[in-house]
N, C-alpha and C positions, 0 to 999 in steps of 0.2 A: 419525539424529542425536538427542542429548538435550538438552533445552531446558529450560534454567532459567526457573518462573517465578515471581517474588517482588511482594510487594506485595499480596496477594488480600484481599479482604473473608472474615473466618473465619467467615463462613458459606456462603464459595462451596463449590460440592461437585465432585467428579469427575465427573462427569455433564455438569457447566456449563464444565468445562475443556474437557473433548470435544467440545462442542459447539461453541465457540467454535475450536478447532484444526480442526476436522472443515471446515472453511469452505475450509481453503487444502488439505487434501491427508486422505488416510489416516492415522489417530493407532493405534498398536501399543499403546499404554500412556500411562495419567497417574498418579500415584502425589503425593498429597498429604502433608506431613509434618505429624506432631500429636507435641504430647510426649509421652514415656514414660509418665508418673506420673502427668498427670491425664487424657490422651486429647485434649485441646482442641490446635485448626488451633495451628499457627507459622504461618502467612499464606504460606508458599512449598511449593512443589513442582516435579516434574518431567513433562514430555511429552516421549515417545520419538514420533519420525515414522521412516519406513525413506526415505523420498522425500528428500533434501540439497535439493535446488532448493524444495519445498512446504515445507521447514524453514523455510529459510533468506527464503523470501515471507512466512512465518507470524512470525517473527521483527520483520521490518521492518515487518508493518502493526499488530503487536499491542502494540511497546514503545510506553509511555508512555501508551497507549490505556486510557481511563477505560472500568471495566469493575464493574457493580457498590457503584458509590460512592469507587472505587480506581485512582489510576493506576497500570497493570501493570509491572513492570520484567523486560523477557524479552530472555534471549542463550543463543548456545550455553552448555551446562552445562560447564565444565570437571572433570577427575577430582577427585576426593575427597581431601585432604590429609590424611595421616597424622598421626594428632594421640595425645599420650602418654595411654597409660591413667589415670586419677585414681585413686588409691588412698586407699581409706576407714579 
């Protein structure tokens, strides 16, 4: 399962996500998003777990849960919306 998690302090790292998911189950991948153009956090990313049931516990103890200075905002990740290319 992929797990949206939004709200992070931009200086948490991957590392500190993993850590913090590693608590309820096995973490496959976290994947931090930063902008294109200047490199700096957007404050959200994603955790992939294979386990639904360790997801889905890691989910309900970790929404809202101050982490870092930050209350976290985590659900499953829904698919990615097709969005129109911007022409320059």
């Amino acid at each position: 399962m992929q797990i949206y998690v939004g709200n992070m302090n931009y200086r948490t790292t991957e590392e500190d996500i993993n850590k913090l998911f590693s608590q309820y189950g096995e973490v496959e991948s976290v994947k931090l998003i930063s902008d294109r153009e200047t490199g700096r956090a957007k404050g959200f990313g994603f955790v992939t777990m294979n386990d639904d049931s360790a997801a889905k516990e890691a989910i309900e103890a970790l929404n809202e849960k101050e982490f870092e200075g930050r209350s976290l905002r985590i659900n499953e990740a829904k698919p990615r919306e097709e969005r129109p290319r911007r022409e320059y």
